[in-house]
TIGU-940183 format. One record per residue: y, z, x of N, C-alpha, C, O in turn. Coordinates in steps of 0.2 Angstrom, whole numbers, padded with zeros to 4 digits, always signed. Example, Ala and Ser with C-alpha at 12.3 -4.5 7.8 and 13.67 -1.06 7.14 Angstrom:
<atoms>
-0028+0039+0066-0022+0039+0062-0016+0039+0066-0017+0042+0071 -0011+0035+0064-0005+0036+0068+0000+0039+0064+0006+0040+0067 
</atoms>
This chain:
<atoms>
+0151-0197+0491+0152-0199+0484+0158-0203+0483+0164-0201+0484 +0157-0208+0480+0164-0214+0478+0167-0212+0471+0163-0213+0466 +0173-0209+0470+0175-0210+0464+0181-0216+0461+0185-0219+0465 +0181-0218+0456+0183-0224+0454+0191-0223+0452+0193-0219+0447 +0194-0227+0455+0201-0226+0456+0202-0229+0448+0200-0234+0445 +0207-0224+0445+0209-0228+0437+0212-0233+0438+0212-0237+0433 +0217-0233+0444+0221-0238+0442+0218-0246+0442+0221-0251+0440 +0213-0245+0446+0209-0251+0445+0207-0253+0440+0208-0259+0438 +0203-0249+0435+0200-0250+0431+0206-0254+0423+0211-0252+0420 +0203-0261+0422+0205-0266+0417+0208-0259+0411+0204-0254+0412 +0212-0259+0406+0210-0258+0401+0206-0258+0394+0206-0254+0390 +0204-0265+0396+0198-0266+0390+0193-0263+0392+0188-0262+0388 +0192-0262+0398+0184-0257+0399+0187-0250+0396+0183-0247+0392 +0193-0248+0397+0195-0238+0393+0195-0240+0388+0195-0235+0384 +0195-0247+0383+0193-0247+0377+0185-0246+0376+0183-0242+0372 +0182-0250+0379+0173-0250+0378+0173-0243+0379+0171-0241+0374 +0174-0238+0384+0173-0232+0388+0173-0227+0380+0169-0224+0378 +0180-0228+0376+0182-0224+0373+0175-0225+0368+0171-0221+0367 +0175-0231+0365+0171-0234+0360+0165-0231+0361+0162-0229+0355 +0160-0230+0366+0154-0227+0368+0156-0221+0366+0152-0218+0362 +0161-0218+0368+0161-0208+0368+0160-0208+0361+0156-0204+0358 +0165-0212+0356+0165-0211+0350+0157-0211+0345+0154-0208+0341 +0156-0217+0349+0150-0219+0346+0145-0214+0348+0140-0213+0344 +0145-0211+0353+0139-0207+0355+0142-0200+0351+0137-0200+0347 +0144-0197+0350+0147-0191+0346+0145-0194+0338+0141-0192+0334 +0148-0199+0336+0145-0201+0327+0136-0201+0328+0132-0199+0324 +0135-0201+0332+0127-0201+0333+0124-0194+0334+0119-0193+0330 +0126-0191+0338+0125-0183+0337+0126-0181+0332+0122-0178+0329 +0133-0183+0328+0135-0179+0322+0130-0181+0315+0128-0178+0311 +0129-0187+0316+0123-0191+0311+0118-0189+0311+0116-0187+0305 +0114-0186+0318+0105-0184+0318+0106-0177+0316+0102-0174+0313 +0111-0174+0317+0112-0165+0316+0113-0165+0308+0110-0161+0305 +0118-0170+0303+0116-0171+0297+0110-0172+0295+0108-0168+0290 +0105-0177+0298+0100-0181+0295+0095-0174+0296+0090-0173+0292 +0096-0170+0300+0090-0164+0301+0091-0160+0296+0087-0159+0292 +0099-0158+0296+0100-0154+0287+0099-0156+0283+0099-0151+0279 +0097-0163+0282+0095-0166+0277+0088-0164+0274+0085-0162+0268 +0085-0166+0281+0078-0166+0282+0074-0157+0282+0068-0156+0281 +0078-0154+0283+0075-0145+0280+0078-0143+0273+0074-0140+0270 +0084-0145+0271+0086-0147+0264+0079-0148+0259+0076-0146+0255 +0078-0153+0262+0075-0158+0257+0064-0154+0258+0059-0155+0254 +0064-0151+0262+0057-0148+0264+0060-0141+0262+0055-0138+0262 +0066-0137+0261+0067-0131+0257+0063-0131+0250+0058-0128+0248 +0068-0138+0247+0066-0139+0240+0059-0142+0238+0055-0141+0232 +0057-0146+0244+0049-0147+0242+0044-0139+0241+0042-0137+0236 +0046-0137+0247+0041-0129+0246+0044-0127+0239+0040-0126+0235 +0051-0126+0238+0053-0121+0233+0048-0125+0226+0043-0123+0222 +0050-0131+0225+0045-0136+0219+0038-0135+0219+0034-0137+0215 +0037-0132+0224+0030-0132+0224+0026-0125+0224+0021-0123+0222 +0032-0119+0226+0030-0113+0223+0032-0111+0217+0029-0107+0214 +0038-0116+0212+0039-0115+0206+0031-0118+0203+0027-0114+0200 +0031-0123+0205+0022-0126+0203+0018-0122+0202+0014-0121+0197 +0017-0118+0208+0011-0111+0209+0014-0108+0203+0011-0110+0198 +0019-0103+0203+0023-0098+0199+0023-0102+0192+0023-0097+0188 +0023-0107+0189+0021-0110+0181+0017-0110+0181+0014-0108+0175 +0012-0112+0188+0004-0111+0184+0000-0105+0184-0006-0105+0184 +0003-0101+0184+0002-0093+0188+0002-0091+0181-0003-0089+0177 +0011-0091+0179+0010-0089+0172+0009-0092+0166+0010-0091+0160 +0006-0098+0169+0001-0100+0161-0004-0099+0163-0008-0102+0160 -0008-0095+0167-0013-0093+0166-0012-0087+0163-0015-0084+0158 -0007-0083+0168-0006-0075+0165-0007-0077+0157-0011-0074+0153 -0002-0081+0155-0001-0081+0147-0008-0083+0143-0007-0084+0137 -0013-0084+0146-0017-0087+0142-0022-0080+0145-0027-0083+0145 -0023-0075+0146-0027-0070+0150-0027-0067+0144-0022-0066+0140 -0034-0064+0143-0036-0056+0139-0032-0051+0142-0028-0052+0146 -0033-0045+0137-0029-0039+0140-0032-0033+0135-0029-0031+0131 -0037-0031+0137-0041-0025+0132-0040-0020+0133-0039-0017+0139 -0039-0016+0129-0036-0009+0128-0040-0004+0125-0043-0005+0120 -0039+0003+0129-0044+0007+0127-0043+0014+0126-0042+0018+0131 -0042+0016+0119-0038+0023+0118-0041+0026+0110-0044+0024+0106 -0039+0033+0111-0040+0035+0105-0037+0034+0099-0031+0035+0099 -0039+0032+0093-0037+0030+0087-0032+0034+0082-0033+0038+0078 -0022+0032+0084-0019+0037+0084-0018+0037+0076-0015+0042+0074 -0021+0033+0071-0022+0032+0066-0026+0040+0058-0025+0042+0053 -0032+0042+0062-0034+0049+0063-0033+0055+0064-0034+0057+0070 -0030+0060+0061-0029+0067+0063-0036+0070+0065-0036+0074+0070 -0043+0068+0060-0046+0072+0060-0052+0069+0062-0057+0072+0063 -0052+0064+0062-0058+0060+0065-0057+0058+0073-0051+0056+0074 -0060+0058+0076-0061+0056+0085-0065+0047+0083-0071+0046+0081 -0058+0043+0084-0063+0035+0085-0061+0033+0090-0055+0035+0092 -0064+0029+0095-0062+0026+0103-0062+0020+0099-0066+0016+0096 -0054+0018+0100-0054+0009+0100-0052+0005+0105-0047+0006+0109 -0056+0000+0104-0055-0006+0109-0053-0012+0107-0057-0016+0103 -0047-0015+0107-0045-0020+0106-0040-0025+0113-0037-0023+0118 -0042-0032+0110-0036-0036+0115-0031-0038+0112-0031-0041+0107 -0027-0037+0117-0019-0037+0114-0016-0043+0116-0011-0045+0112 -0020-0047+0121-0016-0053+0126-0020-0057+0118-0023-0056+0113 -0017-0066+0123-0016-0071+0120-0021-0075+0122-0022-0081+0120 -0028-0071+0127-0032-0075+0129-0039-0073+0124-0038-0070+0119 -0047-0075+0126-0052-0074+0124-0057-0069+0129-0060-0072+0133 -0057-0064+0130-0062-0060+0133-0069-0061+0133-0072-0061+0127 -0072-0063+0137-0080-0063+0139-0083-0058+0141-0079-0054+0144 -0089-0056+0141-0095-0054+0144-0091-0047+0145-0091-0045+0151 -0088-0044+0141-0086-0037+0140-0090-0032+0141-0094-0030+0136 -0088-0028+0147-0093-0020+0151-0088-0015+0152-0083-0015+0156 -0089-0010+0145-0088-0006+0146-0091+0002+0147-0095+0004+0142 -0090+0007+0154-0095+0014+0155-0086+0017+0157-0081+0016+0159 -0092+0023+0153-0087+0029+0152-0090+0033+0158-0096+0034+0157 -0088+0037+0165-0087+0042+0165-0083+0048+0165-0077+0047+0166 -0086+0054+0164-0093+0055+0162-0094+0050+0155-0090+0047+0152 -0101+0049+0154-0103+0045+0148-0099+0049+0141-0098+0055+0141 -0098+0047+0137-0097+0049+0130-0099+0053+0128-0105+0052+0128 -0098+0057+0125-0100+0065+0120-0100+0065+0115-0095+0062+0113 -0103+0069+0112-0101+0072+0105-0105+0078+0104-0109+0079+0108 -0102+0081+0097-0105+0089+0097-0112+0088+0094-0115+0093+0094 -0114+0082+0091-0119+0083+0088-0125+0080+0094-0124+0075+0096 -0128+0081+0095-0134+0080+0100-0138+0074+0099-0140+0069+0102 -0139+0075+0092-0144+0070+0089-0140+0063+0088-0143+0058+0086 -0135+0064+0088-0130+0053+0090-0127+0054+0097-0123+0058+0099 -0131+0050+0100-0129+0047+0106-0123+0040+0104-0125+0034+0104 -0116+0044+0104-0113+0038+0106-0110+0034+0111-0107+0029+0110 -0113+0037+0117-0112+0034+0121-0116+0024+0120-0114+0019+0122 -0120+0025+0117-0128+0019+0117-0122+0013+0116-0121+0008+0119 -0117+0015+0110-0113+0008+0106-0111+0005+0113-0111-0002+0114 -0108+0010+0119-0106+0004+0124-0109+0003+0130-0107+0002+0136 -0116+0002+0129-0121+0001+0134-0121-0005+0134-0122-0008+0140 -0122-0008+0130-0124-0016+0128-0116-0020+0128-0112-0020+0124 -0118-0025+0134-0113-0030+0137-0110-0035+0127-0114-0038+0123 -0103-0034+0127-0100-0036+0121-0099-0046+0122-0094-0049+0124 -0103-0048+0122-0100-0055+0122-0096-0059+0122-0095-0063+0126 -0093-0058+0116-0084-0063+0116-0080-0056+0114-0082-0051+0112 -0074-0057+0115-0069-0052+0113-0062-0057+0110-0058-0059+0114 -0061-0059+0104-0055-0063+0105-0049-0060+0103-0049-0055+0101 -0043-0063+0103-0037-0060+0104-0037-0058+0097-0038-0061+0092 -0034-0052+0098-0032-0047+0091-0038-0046+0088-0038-0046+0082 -0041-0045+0092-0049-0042+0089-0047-0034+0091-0046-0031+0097 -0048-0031+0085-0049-0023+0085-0057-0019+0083-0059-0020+0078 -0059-0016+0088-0066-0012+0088-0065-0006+0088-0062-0003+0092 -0067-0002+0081-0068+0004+0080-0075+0008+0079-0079+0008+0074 -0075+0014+0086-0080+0017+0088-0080+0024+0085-0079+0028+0090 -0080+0028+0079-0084+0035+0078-0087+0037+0081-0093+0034+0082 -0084+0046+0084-0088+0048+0088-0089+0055+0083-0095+0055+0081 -0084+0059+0082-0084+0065+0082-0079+0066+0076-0074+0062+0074 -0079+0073+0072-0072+0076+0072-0070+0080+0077-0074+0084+0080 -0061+0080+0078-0058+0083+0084-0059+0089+0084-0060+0092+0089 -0060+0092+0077-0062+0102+0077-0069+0101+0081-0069+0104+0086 -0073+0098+0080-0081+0100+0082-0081+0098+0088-0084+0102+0091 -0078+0093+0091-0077+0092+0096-0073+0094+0102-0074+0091+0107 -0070+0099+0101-0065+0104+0104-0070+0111+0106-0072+0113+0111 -0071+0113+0098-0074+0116+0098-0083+0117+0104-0087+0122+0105 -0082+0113+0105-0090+0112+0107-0090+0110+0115-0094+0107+0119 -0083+0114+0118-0082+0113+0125-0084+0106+0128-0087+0105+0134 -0083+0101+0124-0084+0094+0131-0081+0092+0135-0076+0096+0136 -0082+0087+0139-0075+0085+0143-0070+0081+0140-0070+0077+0135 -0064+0086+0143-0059+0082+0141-0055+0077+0142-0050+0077+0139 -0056+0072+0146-0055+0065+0153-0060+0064+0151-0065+0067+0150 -0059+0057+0151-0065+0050+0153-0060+0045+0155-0054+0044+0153 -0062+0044+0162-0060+0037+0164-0068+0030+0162-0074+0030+0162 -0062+0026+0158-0066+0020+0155-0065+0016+0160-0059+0015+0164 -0072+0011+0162-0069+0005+0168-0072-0001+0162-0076-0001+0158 -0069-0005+0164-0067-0012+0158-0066-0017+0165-0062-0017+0169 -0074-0022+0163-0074-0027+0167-0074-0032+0160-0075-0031+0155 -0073-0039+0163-0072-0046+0157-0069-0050+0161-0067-0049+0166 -0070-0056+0157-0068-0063+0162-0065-0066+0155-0067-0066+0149 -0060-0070+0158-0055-0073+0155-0060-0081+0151-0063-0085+0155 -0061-0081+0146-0063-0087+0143-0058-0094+0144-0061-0100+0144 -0052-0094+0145-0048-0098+0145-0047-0099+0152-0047-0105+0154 -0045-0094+0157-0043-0095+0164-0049-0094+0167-0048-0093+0173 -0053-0092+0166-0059-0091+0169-0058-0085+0175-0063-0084+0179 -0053-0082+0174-0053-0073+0180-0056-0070+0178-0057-0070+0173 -0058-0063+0182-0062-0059+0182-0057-0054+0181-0051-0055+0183 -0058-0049+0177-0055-0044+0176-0057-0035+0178-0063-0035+0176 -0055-0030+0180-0058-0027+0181-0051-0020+0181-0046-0019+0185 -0054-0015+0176-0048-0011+0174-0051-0004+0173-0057-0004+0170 -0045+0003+0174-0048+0008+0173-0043+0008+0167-0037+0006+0167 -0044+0012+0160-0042+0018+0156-0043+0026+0156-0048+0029+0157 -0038+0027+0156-0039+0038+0156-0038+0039+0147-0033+0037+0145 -0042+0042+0145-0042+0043+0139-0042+0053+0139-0046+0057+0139 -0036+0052+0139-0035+0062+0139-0036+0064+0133-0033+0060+0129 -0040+0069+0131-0042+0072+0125-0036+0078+0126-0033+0079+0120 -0035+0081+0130-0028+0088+0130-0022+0084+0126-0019+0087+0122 -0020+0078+0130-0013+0076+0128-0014+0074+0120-0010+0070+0118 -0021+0076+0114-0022+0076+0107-0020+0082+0106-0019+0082+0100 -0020+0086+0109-0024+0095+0105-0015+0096+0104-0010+0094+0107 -0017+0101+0097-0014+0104+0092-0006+0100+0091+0000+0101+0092 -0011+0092+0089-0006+0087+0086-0006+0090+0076-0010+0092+0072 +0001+0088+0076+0002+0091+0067+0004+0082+0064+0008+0078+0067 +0001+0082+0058+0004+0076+0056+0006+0078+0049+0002+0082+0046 +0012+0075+0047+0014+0077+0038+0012+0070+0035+0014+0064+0037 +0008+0070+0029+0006+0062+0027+0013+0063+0021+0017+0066+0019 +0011+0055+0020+0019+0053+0016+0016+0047+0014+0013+0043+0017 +0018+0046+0007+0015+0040+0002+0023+0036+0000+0028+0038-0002 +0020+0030+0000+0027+0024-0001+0024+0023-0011+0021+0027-0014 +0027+0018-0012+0029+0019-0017+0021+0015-0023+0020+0014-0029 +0017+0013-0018+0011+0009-0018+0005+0017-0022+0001+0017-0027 +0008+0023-0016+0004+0029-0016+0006+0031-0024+0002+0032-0029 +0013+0031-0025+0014+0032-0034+0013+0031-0038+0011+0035-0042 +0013+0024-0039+0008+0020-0044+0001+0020-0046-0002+0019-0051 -0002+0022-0041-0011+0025-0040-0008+0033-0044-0011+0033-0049 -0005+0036-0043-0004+0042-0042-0004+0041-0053-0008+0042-0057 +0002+0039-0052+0003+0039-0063-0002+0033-0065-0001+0032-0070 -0007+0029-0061-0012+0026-0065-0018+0030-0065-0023+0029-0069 -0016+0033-0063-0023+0041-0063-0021+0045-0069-0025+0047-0074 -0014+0046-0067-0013+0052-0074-0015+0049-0080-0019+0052-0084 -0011+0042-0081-0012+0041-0087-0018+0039-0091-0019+0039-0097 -0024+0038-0084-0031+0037-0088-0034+0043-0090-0038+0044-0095 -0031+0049-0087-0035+0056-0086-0032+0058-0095-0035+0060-0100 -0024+0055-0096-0022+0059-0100-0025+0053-0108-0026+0055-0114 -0026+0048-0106-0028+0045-0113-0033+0045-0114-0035+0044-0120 -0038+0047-0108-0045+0051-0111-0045+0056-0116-0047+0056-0121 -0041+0063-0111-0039+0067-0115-0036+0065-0122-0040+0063-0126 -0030+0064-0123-0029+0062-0130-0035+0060-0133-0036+0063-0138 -0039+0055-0132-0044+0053-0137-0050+0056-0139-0054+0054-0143 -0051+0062-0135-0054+0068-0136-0053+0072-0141-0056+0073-0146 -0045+0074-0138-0042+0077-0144-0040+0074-0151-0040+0078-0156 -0039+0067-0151-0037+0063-0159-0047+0065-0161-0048+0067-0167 -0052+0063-0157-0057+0064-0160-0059+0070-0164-0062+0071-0170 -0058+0076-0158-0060+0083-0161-0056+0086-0167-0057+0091-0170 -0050+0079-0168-0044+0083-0174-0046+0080-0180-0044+0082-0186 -0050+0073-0179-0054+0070-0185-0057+0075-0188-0055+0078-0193 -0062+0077-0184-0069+0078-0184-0067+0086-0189-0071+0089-0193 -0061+0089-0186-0059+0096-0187-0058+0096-0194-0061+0100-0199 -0052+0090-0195-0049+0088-0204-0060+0088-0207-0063+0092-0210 -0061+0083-0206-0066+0078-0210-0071+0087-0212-0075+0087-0217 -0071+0091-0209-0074+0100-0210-0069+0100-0215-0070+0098-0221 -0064+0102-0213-0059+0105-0219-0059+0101-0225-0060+0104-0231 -0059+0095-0226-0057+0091-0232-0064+0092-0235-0065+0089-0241 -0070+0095-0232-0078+0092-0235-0079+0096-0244-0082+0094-0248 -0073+0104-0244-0071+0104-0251-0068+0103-0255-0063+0106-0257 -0072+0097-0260-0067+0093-0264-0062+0095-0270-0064+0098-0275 -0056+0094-0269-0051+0095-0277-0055+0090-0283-0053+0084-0283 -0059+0092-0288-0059+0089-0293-0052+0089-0299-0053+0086-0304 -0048+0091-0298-0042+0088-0300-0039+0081-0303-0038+0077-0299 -0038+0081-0310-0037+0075-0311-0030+0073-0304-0028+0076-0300 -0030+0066-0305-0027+0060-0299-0019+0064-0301-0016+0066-0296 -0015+0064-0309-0009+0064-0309-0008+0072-0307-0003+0072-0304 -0012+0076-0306-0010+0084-0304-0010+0085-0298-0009+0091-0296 -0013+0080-0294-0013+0079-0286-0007+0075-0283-0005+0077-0278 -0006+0071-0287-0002+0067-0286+0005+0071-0286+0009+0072-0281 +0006+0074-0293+0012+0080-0294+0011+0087-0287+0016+0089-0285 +0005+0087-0286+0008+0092-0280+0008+0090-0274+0011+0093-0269 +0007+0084-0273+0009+0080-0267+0015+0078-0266+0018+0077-0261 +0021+0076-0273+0025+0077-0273+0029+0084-0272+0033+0085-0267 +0027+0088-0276+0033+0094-0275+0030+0097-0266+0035+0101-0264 +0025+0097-0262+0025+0098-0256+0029+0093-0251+0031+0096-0246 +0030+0086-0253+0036+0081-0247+0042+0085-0251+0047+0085-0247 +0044+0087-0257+0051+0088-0256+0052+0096-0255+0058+0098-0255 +0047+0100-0256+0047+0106-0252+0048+0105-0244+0053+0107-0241 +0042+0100-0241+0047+0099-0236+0052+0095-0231+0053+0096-0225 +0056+0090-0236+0063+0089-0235+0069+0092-0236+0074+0091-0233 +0068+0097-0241+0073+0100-0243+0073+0107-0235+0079+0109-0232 +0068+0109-0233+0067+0113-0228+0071+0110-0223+0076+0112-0220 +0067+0104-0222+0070+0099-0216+0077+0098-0215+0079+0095-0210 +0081+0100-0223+0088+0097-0223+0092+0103-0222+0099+0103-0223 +0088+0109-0221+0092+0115-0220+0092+0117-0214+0087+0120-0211 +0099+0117-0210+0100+0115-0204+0097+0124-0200+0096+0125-0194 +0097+0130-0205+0095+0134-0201+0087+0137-0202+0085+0143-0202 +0082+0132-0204+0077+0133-0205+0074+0132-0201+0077+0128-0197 +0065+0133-0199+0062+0132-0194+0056+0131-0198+0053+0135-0202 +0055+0123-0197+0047+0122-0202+0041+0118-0195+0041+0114-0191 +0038+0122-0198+0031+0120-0192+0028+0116-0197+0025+0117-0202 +0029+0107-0195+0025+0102-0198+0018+0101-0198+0015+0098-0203 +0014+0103-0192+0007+0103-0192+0004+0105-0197-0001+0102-0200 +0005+0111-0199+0002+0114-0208+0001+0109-0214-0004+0107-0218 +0008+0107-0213+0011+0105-0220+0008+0097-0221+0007+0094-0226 +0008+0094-0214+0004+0087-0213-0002+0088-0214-0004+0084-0218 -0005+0091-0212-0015+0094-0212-0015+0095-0221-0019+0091-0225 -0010+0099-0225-0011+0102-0231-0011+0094-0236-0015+0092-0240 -0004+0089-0234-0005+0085-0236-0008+0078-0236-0008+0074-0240 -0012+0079-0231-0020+0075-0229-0024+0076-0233-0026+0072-0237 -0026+0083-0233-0031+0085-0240-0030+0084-0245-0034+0081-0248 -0024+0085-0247-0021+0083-0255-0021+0076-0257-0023+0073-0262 -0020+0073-0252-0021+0064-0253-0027+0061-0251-0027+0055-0250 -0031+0064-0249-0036+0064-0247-0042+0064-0253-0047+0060-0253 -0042+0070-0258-0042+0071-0262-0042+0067-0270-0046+0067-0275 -0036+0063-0267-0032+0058-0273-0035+0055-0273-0037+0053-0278 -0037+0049-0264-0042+0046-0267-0048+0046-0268-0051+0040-0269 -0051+0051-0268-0059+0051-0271-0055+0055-0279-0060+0056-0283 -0051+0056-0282-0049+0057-0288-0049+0051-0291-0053+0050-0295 -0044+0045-0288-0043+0038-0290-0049+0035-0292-0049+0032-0297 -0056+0037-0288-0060+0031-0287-0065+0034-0293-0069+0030-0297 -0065+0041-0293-0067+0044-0302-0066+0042-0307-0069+0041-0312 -0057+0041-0306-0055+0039-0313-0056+0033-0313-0057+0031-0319 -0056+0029-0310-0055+0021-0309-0049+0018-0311-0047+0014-0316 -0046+0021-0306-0036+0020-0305-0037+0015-0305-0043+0013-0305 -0033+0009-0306-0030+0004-0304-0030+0002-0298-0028+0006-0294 -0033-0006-0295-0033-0006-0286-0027-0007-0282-0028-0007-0276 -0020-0007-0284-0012-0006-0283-0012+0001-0284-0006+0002-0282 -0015+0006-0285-0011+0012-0284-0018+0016-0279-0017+0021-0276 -0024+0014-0279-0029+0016-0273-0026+0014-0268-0026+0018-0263 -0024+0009-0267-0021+0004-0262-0015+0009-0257-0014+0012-0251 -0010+0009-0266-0005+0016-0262-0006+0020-0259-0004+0020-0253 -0010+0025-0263-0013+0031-0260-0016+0032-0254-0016+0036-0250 -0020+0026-0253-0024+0024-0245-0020+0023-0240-0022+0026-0235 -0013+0020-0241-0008+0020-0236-0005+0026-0236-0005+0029-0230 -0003+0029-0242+0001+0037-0238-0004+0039-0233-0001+0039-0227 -0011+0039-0234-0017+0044-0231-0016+0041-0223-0014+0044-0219 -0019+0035-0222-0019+0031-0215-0013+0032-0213-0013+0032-0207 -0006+0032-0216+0001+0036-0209+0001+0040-0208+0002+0043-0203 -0004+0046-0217-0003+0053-0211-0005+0055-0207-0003+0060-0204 -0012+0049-0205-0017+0051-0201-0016+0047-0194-0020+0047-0189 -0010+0044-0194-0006+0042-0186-0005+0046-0182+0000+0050-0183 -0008+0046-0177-0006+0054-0171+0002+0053-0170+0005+0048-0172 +0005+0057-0168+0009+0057-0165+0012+0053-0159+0018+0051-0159 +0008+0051-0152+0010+0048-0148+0008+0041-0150+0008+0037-0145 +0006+0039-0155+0006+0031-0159+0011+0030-0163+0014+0024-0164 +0013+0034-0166+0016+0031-0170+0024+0028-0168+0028+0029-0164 +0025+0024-0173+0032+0017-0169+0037+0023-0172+0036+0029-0174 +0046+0017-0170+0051+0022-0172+0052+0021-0178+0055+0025-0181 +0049+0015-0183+0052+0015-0189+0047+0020-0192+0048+0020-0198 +0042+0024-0190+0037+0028-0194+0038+0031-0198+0034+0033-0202 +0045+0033-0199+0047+0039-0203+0049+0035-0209+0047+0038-0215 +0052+0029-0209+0054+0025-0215+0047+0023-0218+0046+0025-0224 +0043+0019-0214+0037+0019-0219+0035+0025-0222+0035+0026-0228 +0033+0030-0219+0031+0036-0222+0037+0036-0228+0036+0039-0233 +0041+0034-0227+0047+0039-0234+0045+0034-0239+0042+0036-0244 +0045+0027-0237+0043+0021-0244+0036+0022-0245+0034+0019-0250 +0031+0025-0242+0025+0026-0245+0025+0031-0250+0023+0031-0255 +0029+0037-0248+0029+0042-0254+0032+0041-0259+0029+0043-0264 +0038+0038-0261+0041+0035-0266+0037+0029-0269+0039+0027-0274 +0033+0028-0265+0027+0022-0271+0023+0026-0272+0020+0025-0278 +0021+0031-0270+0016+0036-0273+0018+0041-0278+0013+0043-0282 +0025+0044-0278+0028+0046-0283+0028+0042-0289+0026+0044-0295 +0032+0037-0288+0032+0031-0295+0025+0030-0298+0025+0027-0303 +0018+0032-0295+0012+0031-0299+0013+0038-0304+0011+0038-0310 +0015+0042-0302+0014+0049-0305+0020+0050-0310+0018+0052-0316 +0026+0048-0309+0032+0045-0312+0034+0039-0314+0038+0036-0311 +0031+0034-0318+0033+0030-0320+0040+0028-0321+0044+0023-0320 +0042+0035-0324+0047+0031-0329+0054+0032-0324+0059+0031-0325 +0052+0035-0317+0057+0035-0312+0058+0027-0308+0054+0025-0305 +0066+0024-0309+0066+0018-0304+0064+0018-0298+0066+0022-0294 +0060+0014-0295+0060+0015-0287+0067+0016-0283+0068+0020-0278 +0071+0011-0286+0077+0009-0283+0079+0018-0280+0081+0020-0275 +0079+0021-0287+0083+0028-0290+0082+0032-0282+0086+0033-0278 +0075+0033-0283+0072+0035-0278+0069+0044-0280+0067+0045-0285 +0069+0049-0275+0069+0054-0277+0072+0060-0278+0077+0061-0274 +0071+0065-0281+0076+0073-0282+0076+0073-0272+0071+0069-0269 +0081+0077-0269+0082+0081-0264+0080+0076-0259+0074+0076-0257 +0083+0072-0258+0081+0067-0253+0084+0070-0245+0090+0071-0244 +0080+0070-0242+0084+0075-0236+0080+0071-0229+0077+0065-0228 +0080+0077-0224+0078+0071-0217+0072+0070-0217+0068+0075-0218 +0069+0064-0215+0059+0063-0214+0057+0066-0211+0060+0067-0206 +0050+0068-0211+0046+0072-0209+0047+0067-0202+0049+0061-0202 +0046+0072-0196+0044+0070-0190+0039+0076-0187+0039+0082-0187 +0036+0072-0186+0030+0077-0182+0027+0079-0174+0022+0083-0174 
</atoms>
């Protein structure tokens, strides 16, 4: 074997010499990049392309039915099986079997039948409610307490098949206690009730208290008009003067009834004598205040009442000023 003596060798050949190694090394360094390149770039193809799977993955998930099936925790005392879809899809051709099949205490309804028959469409936030039973009769009546529900359906938007079990435990119900509680919806029902109940009543009672007076007054005072009228006076300031006696206790219902009658009286007197139609008039209005119940009457009722008897006193009294007014003026009847 000949080796080549350096000292022979020209310089510009160790120039070419050198220029090759370098160039062959930038070339190895170049293809070992260009590969990094090249599994870089086939990294991120696969990754782009399992993102692709994975968005369309879950826009399908997002467009999928999702039916659910449980007892209606809305009921203490009633047993309903509901079924509803919870997802953002459309459910098809919905089968659902229970076993065991469906029970109840009553023999004569076969609940199971309602889910024998395949459900057509099911769409999102559609809720189906099944009565089966109440929970006492149904406890009571030893059935099973487990059903596995199997829930088959196909996706109307993604077109998948679906296929799921539920456990509907009746134990994890038993001896549930619930306290009911009314918002402020339940109160309003609650005093629209009283008030009908009580203005019935009431108008029961203003009736029967007509009908009570119209007995009593059926015995007429034939008394001339001015000696009725004189005791209707001296009975309002009989009771004002009581009323202005701060240690006195006077029971108004008598004394109101008594002077019902007496003005009562006055006007079939008036209509005998053939009063004048200004002082029938008068007398007509004492009568219809006095015959204002109580829960009608306004707050100024006491003042008209006080200015009707001092017009009806002046029929009796002329020669007294209205302005003057009357003896013992004290506090108005309230009743």
């Amino acid at each position: 074997m000949e080796f080549i003596n350096p000292g022979t060798v020209y310089w510009d050949e160790w120039v070419i010499f050198f220029v090759q190694v370098a160039t062959l090394i930038f070339l190895m360094v170049y293809v070992w990049k260009t590969w990094e390149m090249a599994t870089a770039t086939r990294s991120a193809a696969e990754a782009s392309s399992a993102a692709a799977i994975e968005a369309k993955e879950a826009r399908m998930e997002a467009l999928a039915p999702r039916l659910m099936v449980y007892f209606s925790p809305d009921q203490i005392q009633l047993a309903e099986v509901v079924v509803e879809n919870i997802g953002a899809g459309t459910a098809a051709n919905v089968k659902i079997t229970f076993e065991p099949p469906l029970q109840a205490s009553s023999k004569q309804l076969d609940v199971n039948r309602f889910f024998e028959t395949i459900k057509p469409i099911f769409p999102p936030r559609y809720r189906l409610l099944h009565g089966i039973d109440t929970w006492a009769s149904y406890l009571g009546a030893k059935l099973p307490m487990r059903y596995d529900v199997r829930v088959t359906y196909t996706g109307k938007e993604n077109g998948r098949g679906y296929d799921e079990v539920h456990v509907l435990d009746i134990e994890s119900l038993a001896h549930r206690v619930e306290f009911g509680k009314k918002d402020i919806e339940d109160l309003v029902k609650e005093v629209e009730k009283i008030a009908t109940v009580l203005d019935d009543k009431l108008k029961k009672i203003d009736s029967h208290l007509e009908f009570a007076n119209a007995l009593d007054f059926h015995q007429v005072d034939e008394r001339p008009l001015r000696h009725l009228l004189t005791e209707i006076h001296a009975c309002w300031e009989a009771a004002k003067s009581v009323a202005a006696d701060q240690k006195a206790r006077l029971c108004w219902e008598p004394t109101i009834r008594s002077m019902r009658k007496m003005t009562l009286n006055a006007v079939l007197s008036a209509a005998r004598e053939s009063a004048p139609e200004s002082e029938r008039e008068t007398i007509t209005n004492v009568l219809t205040l006095l015959y204002v119940p109580a829960y009608l009457r306004r707050d100024n009722y006491d003042k008209e009442l006080e200015q009707a008897m001092q017009n009806l006193i002046s029929i009796c009294q002329p020669e007294y000023p209205r302005e003057s007014g009357m003896r013992g003026r004290g506090t108005p009847i309230t009743v």
